[in-house]
C-alpha positions as CSV (number, residue, x, y, z in Angstrom):
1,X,35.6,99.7,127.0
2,X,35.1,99.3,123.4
3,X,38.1,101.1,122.5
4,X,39.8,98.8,124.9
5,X,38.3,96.0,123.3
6,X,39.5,96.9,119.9
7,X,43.3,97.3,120.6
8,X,43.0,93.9,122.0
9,X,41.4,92.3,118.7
10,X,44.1,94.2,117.0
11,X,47.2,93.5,119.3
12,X,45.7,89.4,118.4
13,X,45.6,89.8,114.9
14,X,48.7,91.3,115.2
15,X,50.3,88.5,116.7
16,X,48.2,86.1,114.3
17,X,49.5,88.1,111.3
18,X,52.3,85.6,109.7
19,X,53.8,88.8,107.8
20,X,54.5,90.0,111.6
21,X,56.2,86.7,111.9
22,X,60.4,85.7,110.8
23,X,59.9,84.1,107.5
24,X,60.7,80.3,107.5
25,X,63.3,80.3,105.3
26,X,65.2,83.1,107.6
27,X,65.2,80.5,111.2
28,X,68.2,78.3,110.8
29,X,70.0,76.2,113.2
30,X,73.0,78.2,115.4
31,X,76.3,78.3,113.9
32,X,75.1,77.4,110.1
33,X,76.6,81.0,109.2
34,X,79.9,79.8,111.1
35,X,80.0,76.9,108.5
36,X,78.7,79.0,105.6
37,X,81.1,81.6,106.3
38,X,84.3,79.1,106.6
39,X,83.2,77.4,102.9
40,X,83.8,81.0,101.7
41,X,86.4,82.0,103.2
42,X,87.9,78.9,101.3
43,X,86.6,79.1,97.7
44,X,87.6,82.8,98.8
45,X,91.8,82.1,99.3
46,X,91.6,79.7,96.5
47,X,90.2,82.4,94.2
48,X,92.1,85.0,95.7
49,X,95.6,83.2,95.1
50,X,94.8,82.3,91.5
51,X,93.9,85.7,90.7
52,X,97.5,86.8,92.3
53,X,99.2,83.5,90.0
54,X,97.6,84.7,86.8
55,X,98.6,88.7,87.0
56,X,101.8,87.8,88.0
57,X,101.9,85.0,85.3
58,X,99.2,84.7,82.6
59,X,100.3,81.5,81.0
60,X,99.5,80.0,84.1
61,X,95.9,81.1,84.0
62,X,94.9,77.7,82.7
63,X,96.6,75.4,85.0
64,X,95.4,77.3,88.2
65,X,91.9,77.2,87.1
66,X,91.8,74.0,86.6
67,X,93.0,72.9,90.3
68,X,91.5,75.7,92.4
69,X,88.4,76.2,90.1
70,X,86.8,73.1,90.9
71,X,87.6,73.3,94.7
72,X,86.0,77.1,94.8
73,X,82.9,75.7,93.1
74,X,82.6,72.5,94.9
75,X,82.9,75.3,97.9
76,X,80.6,77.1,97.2
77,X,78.3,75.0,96.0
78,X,78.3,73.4,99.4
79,X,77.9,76.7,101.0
80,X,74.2,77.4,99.2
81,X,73.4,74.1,100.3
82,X,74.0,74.7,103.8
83,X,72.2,77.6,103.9
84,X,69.3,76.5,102.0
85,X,68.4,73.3,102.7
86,X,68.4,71.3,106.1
87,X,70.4,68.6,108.2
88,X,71.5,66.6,105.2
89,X,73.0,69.9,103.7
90,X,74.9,70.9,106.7
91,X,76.4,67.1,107.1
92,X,77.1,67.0,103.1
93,X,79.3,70.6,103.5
94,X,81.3,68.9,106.6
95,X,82.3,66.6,103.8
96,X,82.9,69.5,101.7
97,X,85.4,71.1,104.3
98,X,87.3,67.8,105.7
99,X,87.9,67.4,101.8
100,X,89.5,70.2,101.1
101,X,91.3,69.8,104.2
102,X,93.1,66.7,103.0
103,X,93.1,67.9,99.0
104,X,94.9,71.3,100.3
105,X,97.2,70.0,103.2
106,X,99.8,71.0,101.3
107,X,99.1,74.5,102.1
108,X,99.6,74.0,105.8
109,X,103.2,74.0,105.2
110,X,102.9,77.9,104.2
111,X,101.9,79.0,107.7
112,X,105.4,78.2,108.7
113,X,106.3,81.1,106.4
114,X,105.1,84.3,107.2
115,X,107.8,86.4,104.9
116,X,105.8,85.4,102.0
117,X,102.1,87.2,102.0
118,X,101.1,84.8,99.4
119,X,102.0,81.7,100.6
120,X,101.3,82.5,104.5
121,X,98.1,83.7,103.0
122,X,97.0,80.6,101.2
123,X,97.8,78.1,104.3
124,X,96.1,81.0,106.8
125,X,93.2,81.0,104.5
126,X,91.9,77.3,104.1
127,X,93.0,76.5,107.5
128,X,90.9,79.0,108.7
129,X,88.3,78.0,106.1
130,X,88.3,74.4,107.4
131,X,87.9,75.1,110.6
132,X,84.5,77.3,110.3
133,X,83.4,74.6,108.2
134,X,84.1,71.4,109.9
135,X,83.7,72.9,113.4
136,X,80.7,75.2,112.9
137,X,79.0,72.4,110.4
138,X,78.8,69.7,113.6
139,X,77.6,72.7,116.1
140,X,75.1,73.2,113.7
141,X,73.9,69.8,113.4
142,X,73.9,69.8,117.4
143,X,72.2,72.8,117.3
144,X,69.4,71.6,114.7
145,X,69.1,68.3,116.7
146,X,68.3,70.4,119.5
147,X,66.0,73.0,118.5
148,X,68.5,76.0,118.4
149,X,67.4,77.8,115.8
150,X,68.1,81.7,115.0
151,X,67.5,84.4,112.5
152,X,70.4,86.2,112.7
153,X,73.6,85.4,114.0
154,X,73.7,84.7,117.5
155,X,76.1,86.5,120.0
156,X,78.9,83.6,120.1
157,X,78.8,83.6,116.3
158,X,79.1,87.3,116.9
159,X,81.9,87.3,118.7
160,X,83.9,84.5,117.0
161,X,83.1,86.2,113.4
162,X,84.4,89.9,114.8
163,X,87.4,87.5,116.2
164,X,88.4,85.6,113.0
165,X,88.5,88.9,111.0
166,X,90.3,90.8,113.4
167,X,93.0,87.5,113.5
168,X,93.0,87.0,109.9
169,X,93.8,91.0,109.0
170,X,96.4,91.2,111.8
171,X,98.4,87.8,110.8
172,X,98.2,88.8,107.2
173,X,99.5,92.6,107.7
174,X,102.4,91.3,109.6
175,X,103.3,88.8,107.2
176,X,102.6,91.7,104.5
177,X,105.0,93.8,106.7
178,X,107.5,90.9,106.7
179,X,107.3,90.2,103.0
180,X,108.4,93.7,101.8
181,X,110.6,93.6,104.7
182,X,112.6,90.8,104.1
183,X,113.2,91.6,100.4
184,X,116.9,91.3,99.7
185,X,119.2,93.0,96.8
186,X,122.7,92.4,95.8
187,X,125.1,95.2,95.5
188,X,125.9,95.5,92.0
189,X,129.9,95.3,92.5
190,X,128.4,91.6,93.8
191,X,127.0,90.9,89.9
192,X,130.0,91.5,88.0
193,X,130.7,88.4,86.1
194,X,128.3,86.6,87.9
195,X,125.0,84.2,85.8
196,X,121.9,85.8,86.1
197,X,118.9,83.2,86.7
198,X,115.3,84.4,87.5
199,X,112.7,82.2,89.2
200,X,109.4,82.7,87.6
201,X,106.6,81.0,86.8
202,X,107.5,78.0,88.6
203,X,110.1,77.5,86.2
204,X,114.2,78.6,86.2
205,X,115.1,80.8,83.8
206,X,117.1,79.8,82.2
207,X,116.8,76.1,82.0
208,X,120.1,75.2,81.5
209,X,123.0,76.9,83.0
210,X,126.7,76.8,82.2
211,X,129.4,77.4,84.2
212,X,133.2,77.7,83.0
213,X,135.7,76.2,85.4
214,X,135.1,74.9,88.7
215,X,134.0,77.9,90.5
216,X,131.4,80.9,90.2
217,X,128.3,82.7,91.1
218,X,124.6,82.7,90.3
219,X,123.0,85.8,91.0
220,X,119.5,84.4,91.2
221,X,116.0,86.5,91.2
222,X,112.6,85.1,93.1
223,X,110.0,87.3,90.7
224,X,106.9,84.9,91.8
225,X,104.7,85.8,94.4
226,X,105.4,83.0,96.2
227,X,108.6,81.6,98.4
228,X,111.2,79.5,96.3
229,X,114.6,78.3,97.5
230,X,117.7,77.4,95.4
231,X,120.0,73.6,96.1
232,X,122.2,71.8,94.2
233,X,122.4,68.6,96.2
234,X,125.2,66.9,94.6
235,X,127.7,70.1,95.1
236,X,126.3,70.5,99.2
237,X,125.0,74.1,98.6
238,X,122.6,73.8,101.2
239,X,119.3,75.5,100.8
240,X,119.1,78.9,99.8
241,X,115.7,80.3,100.4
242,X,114.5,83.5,98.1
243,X,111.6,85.6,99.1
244,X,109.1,86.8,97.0
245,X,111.1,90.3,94.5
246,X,114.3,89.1,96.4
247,X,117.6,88.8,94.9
248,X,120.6,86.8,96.5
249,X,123.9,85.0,95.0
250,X,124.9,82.0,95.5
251,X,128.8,81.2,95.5
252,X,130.1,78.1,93.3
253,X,133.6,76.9,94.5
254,X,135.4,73.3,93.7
255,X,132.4,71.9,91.3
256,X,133.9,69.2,89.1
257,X,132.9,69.2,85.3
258,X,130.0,67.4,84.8
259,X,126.1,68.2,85.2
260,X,124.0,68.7,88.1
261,X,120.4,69.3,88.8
262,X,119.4,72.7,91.1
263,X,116.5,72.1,92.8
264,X,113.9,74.5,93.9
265,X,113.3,72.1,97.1
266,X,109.7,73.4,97.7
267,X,108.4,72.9,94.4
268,X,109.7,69.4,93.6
269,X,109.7,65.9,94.5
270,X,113.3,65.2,96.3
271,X,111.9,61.2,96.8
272,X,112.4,61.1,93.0
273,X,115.5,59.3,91.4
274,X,115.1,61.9,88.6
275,X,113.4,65.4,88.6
276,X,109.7,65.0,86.8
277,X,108.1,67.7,84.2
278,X,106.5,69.0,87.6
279,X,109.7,69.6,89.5
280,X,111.1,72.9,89.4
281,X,113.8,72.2,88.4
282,X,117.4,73.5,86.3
283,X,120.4,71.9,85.0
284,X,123.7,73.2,86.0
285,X,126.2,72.2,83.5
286,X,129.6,73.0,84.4
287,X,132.7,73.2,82.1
């Protein structure tokens, strides 16, 4: 009987024993880690892309930290927030993510090409991001609202997180896949004659190109990491698109003397009457 007793005082105490107990801190509303976890995964692409800009491209460094930078620690920021502090948090990293959906729509047009890891990356990434944030941040204020709280992750956060991963490697090997892939050369016979140009850096190398005569060919480079394309408007070349390490050339017939601007189409402002210093953009100066 007494030993009876005892396990019963003891099994009490046990249950009284706030040590025994989840700490505090740990019991947060259901789907906060959703949101947490899609604030990262966008400081994450934004990082992750700069880091690919500035070993391709050093002198860059400076003006890619200075656009994502801010966004990866406003991000992140937001994300310690979230998962330390309460409703307000949560509502202030919704914010956070339908922000950096409108700052970064830009990237949206980059899921439409998957032959560039980089650039299919980037779009997959803070769309992805976005979604965890905005979409988990509301189910977690629901969840709060209601009482929900867990210590761990529950089983649909389970499921969804094993589900994003698995989605995000898959898209990304393919395009990976496609990328190296879809490279293009040019026979050499192809080059005789014809004007090297390289894309890199955002820029056209070189700057100015001459042509003698009315026709010829550019034998042009992509060495970026990301998808450029090649038009000259005012001579109807179309648009010539150059994956990432690719090499194609682009026939010149019937241009009249004069000068004409070659557009990388992607990376300029076509609305313009005149190219800006942001445009990438060439002058193609013809003899």
């Amino acid at each position: 009987m007494r030993d009876a007793r005892s396990q019963r005082a003891d099994t009490a105490t046990a249950i009284r024993d706030p040590s025994a107990e989840p700490a505090r801190g740990s019991r947060r509303p259901a789907y906060t880690r959703l949101q947490v976890l899609g604030l990262l995964l966008i400081a994450g692409t934004g990082l992750a892309v700069t880091a690919a800009i500035i070993m391709t491209e050093p002198r860059l460094a400076g003006e890619v930290l200075v656009f994502f930078g801010p966004v990866a620690a406003v991000t992140l920021l937001a994300a310690w927030l979230a998962w330390r502090y309460g409703a307000w948090a949560r509502a202030v990293a919704v914010i956070v993510g339908a922000a950096a959906a409108v700052l970064l729509s830009w990237t949206a047009t980059a899921l439409s090409h998957p032959q560039s890891v980089v650039d299919f990356g980037l779009g997959l990434g803070v769309a992805t991001g976005v979604v965890l944030t905005v979409g988990g941040g509301i189910a977690a204020l629901v969840a709060g609202r209601r009482g929900r709280v867990a210590t761990e992750r529950t089983s649909v956060e389970r499921r969804l997180t094993r589900g994003v991963a698995v989605a995000l490697g898959v898209a990304l090997a393919a395009s990976a896949v496609l990328t190296l892939a879809g490279r293009s050369t040019v026979d050499p016979a192809e080059t005789a004659g014809a004007i090297p140009v390289e894309m890199a850096g955002f820029e056209f190398r070189p700057a100015e190109i001459h042509l003698d005569g009315p026709d010829g060919r550019l034998v042009v480079r992509n060495a970026d990491v990301f998808l450029h394309d090649l038009s000259i408007p005012a001579l109807d070349t179309g648009i010539v698109q150059i994956t990432p390490g690719s090499t194609v050339v682009v026939e010149l017939t019937g241009a009249a003397a004069g000068t004409y601007v070659v557009y990388c189409t992607l990376h300029s402002d076509l609305s313009a009457d005149q190219p800006g210093d942001e445009d990438m953009t060439a002058l193609l100066v013809v003899r």
